[in-house]
Biotite code that builds the C-alpha atoms (Angstrom):
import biotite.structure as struc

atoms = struc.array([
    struc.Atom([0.000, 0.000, 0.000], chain_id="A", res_id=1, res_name="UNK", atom_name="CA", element="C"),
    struc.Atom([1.291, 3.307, -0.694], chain_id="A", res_id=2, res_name="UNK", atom_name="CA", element="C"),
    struc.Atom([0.853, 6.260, 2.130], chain_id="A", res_id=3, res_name="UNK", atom_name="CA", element="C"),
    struc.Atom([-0.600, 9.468, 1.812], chain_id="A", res_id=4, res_name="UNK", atom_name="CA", element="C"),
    struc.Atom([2.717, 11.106, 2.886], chain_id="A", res_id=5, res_name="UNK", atom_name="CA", element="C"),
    struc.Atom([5.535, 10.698, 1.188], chain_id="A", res_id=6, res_name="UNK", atom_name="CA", element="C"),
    struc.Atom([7.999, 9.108, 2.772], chain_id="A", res_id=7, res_name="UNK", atom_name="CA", element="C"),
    struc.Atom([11.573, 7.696, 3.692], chain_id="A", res_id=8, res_name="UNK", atom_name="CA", element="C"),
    struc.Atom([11.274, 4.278, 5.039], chain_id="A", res_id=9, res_name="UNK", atom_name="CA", element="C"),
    struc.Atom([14.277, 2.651, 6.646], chain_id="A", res_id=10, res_name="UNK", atom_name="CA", element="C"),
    struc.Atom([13.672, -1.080, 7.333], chain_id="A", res_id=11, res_name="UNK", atom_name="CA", element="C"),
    struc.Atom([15.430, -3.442, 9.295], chain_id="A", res_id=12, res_name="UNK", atom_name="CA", element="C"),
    struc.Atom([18.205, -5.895, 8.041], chain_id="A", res_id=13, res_name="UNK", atom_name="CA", element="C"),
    struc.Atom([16.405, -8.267, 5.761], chain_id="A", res_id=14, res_name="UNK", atom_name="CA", element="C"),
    struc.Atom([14.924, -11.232, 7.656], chain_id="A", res_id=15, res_name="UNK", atom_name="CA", element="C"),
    struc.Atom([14.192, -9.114, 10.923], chain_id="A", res_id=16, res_name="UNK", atom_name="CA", element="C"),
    struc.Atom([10.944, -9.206, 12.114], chain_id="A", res_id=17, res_name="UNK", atom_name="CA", element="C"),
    struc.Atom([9.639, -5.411, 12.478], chain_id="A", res_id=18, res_name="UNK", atom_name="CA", element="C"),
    struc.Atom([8.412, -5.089, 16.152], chain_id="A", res_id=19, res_name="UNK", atom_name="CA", element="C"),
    struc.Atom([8.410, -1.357, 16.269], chain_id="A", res_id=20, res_name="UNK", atom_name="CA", element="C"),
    struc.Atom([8.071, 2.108, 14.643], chain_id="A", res_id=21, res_name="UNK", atom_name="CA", element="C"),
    struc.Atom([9.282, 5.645, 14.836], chain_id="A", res_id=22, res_name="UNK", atom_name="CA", element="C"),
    struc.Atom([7.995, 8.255, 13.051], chain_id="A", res_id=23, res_name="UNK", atom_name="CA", element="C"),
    struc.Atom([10.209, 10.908, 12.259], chain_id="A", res_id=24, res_name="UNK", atom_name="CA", element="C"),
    struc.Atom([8.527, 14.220, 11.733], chain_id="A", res_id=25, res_name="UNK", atom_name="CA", element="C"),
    struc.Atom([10.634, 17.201, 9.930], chain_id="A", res_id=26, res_name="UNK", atom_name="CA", element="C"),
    struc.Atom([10.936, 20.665, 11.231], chain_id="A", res_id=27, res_name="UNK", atom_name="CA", element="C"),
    struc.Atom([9.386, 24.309, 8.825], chain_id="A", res_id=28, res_name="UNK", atom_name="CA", element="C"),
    struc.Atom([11.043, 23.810, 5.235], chain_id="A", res_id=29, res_name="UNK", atom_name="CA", element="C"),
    struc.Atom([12.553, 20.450, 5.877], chain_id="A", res_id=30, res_name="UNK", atom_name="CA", element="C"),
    struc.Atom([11.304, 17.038, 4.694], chain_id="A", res_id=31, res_name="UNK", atom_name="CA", element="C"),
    struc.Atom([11.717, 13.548, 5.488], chain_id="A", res_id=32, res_name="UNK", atom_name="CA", element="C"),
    struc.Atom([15.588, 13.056, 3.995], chain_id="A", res_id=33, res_name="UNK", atom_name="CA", element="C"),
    struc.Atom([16.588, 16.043, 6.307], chain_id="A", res_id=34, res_name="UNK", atom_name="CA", element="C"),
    struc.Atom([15.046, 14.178, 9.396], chain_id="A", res_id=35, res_name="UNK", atom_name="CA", element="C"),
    struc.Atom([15.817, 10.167, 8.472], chain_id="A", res_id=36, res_name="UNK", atom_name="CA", element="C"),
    struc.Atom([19.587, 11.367, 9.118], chain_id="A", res_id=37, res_name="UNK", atom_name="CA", element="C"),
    struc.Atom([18.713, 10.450, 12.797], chain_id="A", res_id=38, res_name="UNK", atom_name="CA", element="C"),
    struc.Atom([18.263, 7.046, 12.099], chain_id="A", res_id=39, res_name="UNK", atom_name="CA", element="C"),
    struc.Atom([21.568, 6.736, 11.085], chain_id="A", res_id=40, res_name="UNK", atom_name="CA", element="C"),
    struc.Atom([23.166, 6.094, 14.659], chain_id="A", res_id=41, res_name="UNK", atom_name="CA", element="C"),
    struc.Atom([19.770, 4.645, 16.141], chain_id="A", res_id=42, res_name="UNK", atom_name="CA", element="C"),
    struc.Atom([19.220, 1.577, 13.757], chain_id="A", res_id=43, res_name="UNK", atom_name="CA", element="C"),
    struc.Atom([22.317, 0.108, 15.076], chain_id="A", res_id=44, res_name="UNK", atom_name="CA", element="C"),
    struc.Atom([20.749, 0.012, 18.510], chain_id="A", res_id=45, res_name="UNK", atom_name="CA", element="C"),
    struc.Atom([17.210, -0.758, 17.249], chain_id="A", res_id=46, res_name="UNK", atom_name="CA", element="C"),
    struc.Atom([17.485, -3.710, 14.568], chain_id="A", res_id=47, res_name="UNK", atom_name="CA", element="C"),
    struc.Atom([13.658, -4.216, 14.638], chain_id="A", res_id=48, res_name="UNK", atom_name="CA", element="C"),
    struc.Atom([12.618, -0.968, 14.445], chain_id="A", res_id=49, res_name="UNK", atom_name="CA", element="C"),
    struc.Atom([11.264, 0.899, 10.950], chain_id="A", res_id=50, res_name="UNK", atom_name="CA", element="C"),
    struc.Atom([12.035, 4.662, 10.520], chain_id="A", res_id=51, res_name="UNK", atom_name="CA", element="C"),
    struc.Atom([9.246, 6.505, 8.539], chain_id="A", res_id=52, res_name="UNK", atom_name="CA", element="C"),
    struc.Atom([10.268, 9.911, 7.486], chain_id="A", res_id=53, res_name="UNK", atom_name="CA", element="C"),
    struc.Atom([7.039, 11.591, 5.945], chain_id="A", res_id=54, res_name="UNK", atom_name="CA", element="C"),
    struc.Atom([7.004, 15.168, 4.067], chain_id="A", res_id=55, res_name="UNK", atom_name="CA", element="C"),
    struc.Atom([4.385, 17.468, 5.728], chain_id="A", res_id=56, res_name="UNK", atom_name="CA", element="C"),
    struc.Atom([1.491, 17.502, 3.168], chain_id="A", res_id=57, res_name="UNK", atom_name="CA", element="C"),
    struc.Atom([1.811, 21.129, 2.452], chain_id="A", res_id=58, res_name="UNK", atom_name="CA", element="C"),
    struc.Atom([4.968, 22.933, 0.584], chain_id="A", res_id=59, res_name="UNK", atom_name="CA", element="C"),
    struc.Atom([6.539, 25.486, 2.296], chain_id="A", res_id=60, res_name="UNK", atom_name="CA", element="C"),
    struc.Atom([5.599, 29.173, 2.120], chain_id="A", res_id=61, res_name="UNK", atom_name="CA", element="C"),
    struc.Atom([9.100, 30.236, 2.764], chain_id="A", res_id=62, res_name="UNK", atom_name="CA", element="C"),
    struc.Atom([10.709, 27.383, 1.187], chain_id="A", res_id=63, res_name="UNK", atom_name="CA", element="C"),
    struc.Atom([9.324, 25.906, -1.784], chain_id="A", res_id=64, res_name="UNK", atom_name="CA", element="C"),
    struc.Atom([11.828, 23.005, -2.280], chain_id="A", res_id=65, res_name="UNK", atom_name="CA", element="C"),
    struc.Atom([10.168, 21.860, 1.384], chain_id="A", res_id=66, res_name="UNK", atom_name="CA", element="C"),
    struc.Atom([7.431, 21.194, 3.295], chain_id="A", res_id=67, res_name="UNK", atom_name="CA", element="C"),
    struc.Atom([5.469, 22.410, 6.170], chain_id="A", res_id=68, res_name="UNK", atom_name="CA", element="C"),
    struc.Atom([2.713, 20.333, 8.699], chain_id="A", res_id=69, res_name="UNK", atom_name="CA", element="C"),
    struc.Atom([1.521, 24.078, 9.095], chain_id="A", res_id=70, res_name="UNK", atom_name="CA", element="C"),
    struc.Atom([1.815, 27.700, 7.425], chain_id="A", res_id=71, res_name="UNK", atom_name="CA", element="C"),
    struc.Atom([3.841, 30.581, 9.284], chain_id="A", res_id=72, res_name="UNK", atom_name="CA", element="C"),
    struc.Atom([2.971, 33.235, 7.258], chain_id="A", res_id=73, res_name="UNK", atom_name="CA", element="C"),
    struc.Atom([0.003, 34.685, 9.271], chain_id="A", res_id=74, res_name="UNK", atom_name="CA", element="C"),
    struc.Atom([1.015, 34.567, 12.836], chain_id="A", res_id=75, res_name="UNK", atom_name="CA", element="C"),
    struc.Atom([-2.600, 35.084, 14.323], chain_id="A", res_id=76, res_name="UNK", atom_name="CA", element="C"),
    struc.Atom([-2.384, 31.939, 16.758], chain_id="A", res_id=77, res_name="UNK", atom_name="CA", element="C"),
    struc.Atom([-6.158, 31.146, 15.600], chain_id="A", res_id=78, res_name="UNK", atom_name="CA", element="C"),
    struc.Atom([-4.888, 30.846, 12.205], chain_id="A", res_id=79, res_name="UNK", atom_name="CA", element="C"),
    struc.Atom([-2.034, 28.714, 13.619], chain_id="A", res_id=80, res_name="UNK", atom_name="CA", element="C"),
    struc.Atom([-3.981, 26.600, 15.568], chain_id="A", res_id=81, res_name="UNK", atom_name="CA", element="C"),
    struc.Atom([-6.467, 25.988, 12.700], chain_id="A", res_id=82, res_name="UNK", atom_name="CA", element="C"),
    struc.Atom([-3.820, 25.217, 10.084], chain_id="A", res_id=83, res_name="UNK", atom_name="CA", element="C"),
    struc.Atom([-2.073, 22.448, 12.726], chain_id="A", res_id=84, res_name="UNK", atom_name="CA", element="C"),
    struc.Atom([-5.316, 20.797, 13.181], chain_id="A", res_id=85, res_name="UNK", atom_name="CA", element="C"),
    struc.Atom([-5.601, 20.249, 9.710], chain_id="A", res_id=86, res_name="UNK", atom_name="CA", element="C"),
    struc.Atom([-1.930, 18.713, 9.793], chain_id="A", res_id=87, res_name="UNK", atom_name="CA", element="C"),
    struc.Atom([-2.521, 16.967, 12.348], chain_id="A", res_id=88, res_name="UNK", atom_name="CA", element="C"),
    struc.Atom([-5.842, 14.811, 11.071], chain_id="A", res_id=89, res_name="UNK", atom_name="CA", element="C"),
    struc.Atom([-3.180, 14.261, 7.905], chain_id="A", res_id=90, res_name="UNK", atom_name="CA", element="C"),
    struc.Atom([-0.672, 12.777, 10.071], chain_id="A", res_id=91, res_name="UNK", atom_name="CA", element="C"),
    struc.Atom([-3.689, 11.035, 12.175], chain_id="A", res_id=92, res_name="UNK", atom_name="CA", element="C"),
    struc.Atom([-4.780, 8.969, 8.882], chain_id="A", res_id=93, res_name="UNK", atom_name="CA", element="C"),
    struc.Atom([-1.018, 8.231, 8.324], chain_id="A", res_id=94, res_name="UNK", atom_name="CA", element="C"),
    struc.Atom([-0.262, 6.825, 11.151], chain_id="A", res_id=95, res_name="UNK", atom_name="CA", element="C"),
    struc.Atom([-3.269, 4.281, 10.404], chain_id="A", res_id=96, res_name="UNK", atom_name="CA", element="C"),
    struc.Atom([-1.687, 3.564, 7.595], chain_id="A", res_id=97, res_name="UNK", atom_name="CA", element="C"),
    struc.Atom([1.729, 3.064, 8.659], chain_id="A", res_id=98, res_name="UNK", atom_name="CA", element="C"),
    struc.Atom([-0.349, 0.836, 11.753], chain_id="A", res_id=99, res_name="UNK", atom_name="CA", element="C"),
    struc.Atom([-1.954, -1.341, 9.245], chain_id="A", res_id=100, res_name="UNK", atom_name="CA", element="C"),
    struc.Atom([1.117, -1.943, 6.974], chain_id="A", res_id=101, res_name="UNK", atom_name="CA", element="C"),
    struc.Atom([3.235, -3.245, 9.796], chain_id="A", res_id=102, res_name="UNK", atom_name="CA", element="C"),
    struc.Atom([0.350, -4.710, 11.971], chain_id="A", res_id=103, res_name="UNK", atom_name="CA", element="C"),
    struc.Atom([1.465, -2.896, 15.009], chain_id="A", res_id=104, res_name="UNK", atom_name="CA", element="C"),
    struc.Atom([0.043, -1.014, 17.380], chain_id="A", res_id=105, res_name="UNK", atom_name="CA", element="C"),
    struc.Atom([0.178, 2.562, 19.378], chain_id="A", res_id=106, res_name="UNK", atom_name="CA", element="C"),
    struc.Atom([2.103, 1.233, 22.174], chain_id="A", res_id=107, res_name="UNK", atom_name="CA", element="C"),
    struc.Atom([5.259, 0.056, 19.917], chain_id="A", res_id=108, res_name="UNK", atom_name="CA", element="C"),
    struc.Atom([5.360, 3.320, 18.017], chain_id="A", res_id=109, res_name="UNK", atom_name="CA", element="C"),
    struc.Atom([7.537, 6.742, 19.133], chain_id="A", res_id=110, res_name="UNK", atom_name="CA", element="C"),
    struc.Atom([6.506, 9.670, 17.431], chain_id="A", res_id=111, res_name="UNK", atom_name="CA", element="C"),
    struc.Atom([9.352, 12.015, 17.324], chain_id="A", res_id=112, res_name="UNK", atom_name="CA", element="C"),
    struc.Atom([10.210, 15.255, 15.352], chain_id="A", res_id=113, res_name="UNK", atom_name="CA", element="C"),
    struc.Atom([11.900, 18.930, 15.284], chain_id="A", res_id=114, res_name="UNK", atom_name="CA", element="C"),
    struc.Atom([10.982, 22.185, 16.025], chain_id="A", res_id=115, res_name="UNK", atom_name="CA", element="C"),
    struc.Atom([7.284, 22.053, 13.509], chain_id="A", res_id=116, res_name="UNK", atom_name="CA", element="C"),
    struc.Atom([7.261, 17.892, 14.075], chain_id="A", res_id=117, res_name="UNK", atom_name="CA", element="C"),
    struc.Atom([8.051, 18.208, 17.427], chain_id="A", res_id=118, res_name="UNK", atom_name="CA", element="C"),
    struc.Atom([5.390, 20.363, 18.187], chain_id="A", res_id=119, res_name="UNK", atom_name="CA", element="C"),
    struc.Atom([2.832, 18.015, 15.828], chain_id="A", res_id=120, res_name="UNK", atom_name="CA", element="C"),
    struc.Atom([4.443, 14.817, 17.839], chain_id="A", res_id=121, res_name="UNK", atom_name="CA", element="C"),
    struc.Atom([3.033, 16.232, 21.045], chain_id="A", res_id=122, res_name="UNK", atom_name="CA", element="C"),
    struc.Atom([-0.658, 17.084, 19.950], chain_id="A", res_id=123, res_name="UNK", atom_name="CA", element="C"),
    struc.Atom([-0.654, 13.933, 18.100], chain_id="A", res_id=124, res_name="UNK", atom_name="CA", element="C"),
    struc.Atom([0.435, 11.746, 21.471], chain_id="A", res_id=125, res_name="UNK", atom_name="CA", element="C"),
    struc.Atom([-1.460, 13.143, 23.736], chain_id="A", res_id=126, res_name="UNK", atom_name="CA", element="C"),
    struc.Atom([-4.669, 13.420, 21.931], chain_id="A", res_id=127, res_name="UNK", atom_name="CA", element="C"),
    struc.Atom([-4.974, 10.166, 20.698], chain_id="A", res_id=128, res_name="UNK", atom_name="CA", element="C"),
    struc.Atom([-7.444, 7.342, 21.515], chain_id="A", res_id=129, res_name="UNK", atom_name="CA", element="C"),
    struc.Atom([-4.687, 5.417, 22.902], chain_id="A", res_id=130, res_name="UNK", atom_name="CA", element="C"),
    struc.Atom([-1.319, 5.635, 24.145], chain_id="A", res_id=131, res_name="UNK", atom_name="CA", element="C"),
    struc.Atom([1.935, 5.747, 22.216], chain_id="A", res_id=132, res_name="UNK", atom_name="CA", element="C"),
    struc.Atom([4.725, 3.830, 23.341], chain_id="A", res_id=133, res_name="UNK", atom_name="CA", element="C"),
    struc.Atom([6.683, 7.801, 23.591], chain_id="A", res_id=134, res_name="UNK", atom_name="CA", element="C"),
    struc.Atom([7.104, 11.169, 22.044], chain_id="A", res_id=135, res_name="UNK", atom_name="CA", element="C"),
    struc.Atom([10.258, 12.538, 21.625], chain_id="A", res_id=136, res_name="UNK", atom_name="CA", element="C"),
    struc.Atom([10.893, 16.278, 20.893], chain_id="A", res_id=137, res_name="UNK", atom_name="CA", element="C"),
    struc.Atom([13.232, 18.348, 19.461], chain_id="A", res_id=138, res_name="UNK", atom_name="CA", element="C"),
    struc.Atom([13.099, 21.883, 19.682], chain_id="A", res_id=139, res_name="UNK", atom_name="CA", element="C"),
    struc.Atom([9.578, 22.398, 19.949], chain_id="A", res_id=140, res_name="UNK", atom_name="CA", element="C"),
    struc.Atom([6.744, 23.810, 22.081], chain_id="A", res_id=141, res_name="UNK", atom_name="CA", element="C"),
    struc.Atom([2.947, 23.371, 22.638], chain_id="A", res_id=142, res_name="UNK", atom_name="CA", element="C"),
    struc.Atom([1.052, 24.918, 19.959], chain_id="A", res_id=143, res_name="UNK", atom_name="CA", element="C"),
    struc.Atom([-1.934, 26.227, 22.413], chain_id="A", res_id=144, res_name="UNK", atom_name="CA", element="C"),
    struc.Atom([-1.823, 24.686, 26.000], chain_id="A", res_id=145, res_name="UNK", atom_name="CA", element="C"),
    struc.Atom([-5.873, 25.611, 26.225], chain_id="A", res_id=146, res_name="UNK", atom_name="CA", element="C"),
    struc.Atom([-6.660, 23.791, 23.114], chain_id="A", res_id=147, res_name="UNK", atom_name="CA", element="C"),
    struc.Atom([-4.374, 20.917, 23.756], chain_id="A", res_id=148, res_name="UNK", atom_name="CA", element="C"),
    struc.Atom([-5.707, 20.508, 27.548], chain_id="A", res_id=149, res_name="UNK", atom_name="CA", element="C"),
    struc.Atom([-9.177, 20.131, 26.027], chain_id="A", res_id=150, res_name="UNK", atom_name="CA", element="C"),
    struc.Atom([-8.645, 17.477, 23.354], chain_id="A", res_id=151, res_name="UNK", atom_name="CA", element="C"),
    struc.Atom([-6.149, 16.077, 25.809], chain_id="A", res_id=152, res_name="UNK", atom_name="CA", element="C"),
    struc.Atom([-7.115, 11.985, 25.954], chain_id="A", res_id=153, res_name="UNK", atom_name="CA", element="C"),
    struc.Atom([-4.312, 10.091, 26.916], chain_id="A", res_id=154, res_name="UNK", atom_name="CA", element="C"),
    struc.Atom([-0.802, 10.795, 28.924], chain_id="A", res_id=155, res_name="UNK", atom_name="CA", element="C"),
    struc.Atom([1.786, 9.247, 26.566], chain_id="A", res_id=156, res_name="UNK", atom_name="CA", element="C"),
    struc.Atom([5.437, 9.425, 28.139], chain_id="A", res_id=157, res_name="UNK", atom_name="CA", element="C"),
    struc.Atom([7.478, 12.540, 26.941], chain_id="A", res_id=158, res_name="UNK", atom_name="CA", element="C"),
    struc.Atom([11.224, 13.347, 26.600], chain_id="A", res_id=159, res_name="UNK", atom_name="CA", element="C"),
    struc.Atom([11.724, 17.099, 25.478], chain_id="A", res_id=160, res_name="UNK", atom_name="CA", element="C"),
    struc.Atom([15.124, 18.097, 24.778], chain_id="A", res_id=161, res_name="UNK", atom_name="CA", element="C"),
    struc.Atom([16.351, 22.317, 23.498], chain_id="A", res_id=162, res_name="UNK", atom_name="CA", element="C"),
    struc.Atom([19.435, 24.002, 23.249], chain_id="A", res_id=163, res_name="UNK", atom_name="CA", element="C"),
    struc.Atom([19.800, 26.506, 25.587], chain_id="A", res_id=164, res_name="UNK", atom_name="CA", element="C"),
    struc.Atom([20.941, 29.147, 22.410], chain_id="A", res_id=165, res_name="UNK", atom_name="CA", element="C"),
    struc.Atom([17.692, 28.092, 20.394], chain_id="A", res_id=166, res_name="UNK", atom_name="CA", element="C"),
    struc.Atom([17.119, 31.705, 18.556], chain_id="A", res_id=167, res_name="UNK", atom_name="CA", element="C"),
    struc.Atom([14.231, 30.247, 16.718], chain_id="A", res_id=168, res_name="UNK", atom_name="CA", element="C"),
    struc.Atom([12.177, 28.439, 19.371], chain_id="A", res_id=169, res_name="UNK", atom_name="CA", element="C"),
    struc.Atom([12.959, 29.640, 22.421], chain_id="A", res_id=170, res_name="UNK", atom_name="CA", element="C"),
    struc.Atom([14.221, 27.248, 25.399], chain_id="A", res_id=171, res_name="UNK", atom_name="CA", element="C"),
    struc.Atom([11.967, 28.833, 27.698], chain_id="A", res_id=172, res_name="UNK", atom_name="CA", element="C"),
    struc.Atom([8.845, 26.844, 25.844], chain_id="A", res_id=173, res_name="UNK", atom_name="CA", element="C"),
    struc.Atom([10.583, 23.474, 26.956], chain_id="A", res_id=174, res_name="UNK", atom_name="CA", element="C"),
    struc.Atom([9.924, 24.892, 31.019], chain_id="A", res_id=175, res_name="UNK", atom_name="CA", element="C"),
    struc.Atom([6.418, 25.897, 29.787], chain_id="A", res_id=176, res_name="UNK", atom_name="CA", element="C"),
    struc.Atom([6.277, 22.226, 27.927], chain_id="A", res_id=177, res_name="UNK", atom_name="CA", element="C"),
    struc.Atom([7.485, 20.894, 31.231], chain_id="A", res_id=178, res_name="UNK", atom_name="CA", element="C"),
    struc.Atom([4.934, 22.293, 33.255], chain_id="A", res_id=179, res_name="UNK", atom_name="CA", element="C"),
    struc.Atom([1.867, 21.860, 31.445], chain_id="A", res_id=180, res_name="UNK", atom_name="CA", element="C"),
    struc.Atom([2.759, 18.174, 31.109], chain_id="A", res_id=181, res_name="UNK", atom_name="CA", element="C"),
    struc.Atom([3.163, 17.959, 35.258], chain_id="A", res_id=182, res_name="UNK", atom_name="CA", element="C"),
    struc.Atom([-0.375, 20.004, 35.674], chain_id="A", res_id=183, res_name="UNK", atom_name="CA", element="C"),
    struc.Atom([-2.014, 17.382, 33.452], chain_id="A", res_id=184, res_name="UNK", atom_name="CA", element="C"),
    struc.Atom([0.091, 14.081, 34.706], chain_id="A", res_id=185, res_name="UNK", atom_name="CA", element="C"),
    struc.Atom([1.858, 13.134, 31.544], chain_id="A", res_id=186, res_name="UNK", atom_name="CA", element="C"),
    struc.Atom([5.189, 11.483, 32.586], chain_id="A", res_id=187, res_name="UNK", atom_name="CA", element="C"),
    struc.Atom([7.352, 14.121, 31.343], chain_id="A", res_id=188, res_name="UNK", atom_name="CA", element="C"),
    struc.Atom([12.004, 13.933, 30.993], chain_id="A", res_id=189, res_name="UNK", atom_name="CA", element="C"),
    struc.Atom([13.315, 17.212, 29.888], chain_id="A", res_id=190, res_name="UNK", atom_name="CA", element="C"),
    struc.Atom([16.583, 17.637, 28.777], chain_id="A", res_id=191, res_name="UNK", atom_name="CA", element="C"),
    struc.Atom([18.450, 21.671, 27.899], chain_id="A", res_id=192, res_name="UNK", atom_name="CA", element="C"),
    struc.Atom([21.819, 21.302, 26.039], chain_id="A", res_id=193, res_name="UNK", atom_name="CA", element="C"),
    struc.Atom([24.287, 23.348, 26.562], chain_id="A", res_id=194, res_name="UNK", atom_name="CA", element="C"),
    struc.Atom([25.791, 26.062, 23.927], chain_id="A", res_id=195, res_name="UNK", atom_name="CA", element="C"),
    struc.Atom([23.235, 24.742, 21.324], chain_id="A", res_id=196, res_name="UNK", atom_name="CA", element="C"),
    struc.Atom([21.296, 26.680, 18.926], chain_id="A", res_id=197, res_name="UNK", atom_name="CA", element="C"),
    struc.Atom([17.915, 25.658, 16.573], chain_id="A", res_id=198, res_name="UNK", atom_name="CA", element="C"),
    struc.Atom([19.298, 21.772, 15.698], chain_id="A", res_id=199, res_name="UNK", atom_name="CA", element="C"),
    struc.Atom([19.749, 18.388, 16.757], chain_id="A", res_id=200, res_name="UNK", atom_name="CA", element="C"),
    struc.Atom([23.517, 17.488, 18.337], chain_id="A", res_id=201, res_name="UNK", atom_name="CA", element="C"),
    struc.Atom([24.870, 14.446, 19.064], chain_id="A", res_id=202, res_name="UNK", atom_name="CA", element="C"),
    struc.Atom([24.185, 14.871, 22.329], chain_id="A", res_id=203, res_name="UNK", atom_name="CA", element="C"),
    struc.Atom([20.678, 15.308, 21.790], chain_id="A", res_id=204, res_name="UNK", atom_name="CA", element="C"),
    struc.Atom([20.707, 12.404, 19.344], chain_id="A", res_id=205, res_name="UNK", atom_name="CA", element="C"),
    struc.Atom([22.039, 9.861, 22.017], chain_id="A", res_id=206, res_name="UNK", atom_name="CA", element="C"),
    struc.Atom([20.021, 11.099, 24.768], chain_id="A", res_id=207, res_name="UNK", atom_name="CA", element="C"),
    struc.Atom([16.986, 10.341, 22.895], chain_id="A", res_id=208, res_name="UNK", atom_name="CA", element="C"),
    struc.Atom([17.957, 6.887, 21.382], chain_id="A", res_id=209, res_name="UNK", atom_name="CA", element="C"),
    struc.Atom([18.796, 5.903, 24.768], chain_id="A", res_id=210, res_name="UNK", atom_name="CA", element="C"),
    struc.Atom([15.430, 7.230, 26.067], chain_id="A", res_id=211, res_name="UNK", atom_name="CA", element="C"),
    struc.Atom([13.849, 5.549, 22.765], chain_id="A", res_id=212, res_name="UNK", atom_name="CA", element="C"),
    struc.Atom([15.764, 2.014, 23.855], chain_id="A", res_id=213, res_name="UNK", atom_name="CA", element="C"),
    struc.Atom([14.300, 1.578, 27.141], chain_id="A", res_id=214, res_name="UNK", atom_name="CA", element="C"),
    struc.Atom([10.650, 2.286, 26.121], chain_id="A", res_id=215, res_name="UNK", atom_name="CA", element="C"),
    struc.Atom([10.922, 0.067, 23.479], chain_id="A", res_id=216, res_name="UNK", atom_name="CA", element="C"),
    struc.Atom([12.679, -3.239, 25.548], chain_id="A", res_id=217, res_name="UNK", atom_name="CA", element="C"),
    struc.Atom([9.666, -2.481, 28.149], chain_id="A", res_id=218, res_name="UNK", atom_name="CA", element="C"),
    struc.Atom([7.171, -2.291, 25.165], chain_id="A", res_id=219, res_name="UNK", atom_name="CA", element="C"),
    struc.Atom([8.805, -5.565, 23.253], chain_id="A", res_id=220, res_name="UNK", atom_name="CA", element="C"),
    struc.Atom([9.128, -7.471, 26.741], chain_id="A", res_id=221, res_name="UNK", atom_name="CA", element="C"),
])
């Protein structure tokens, strides 16, 4: 079956049963080649795991060779808010797909992105019908914490990680990120890295696969 995102899949080694997914969700003006460069280092460490590395389903205003989950050119939070609902019921009906081609289920799948996916990741796992094994996020924020405490359905574990530099997103969303999820009892790990500006380190890379390991032996065990 093809998906209605285009995407990067990265399998396993041939013969290796998949037992788990992450979904890999690109920042403003990226796409799913910029992002699947994370699965680089973590396949080693996950052999049964797929990578799927979607484009958002909308080109980018600013940056027409990429793509977008939501526009930024009208920065009217209602607008905002709008627009990332509509991304978000996209990525909803992909991640049924992606379900249904590898016959697994919420609890074996991470959702994890940057900056844009990050903050799609994070509506997406918390406002589910079930739990996700865990979201991982790079550089993002909560789009609106009133909106997102309303659809609010489930409390899927969390790891947020920012550079403390970020000139784009600012850190001080991951404390605001950090909070909300304590209010509403989502098991939340934060993480700031030092001297870091609007990307993802190696630091930040390795922090999360380990993070991404030990949900996933629980999960698989």
């Amino acid at each position: 079956m093809t998906f209605c995102l285009d995407s990067i899949i990265i399998k396993p080694e041939k013969n290796i049963k998949i037992e788990n997914a992450i979904i890999l969700l690109h920042g403003y003006g990226g796409d799913g080649k910029d992002i699947s460069l994370l699965s680089l280092n973590w396949r080693r460490h996950l052999p049964s795991t797929v990578f799927i590395c979607p484009n958002g389903h909308e080109k980018c205003q600013l940056n027409p060779n990429g793509y977008q989950w939501f526009d930024l050119s009208n920065d009217d939070p209602e607008y905002i808010l709008s627009e990332s609902i509509k991304g978000e019921k996209k990525l909803s009906q992909f991640i049924e797909e992606v379900k249904k081609k590898y016959n697994i289920n919420n609890d074996k799948i991470c959702l994890s992105g940057f900056s844009q996916g990050c903050m799609m990741s994070i509506n997406l796992g918390l406002t589910a019908n079930l739990e996700y094994n865990c979201i991982v996020g790079f550089s993002g924020k909560i789009i609106n914490q009133n909106d997102l405490k309303l659809r609010k359905k489930v409390a899927t574990r969390t790891l947020l990680i920012h550079g403390d530099s970020d000139q784009v997103v600012s850190p001080s969303f991951l404390l605001e990120a950090k909070d909300f999820f304590i209010r509403n009892n989502v098991d939340i790990e934060t993480h700031i890295v030092k001297r870091c500006d609007h990307h993802i380190p190696i630091e930040a890379s390795s922090i999360a696969l380990k993070y991404i390991n030990k949900n996933f032996n629980v999960s698989n065990h």
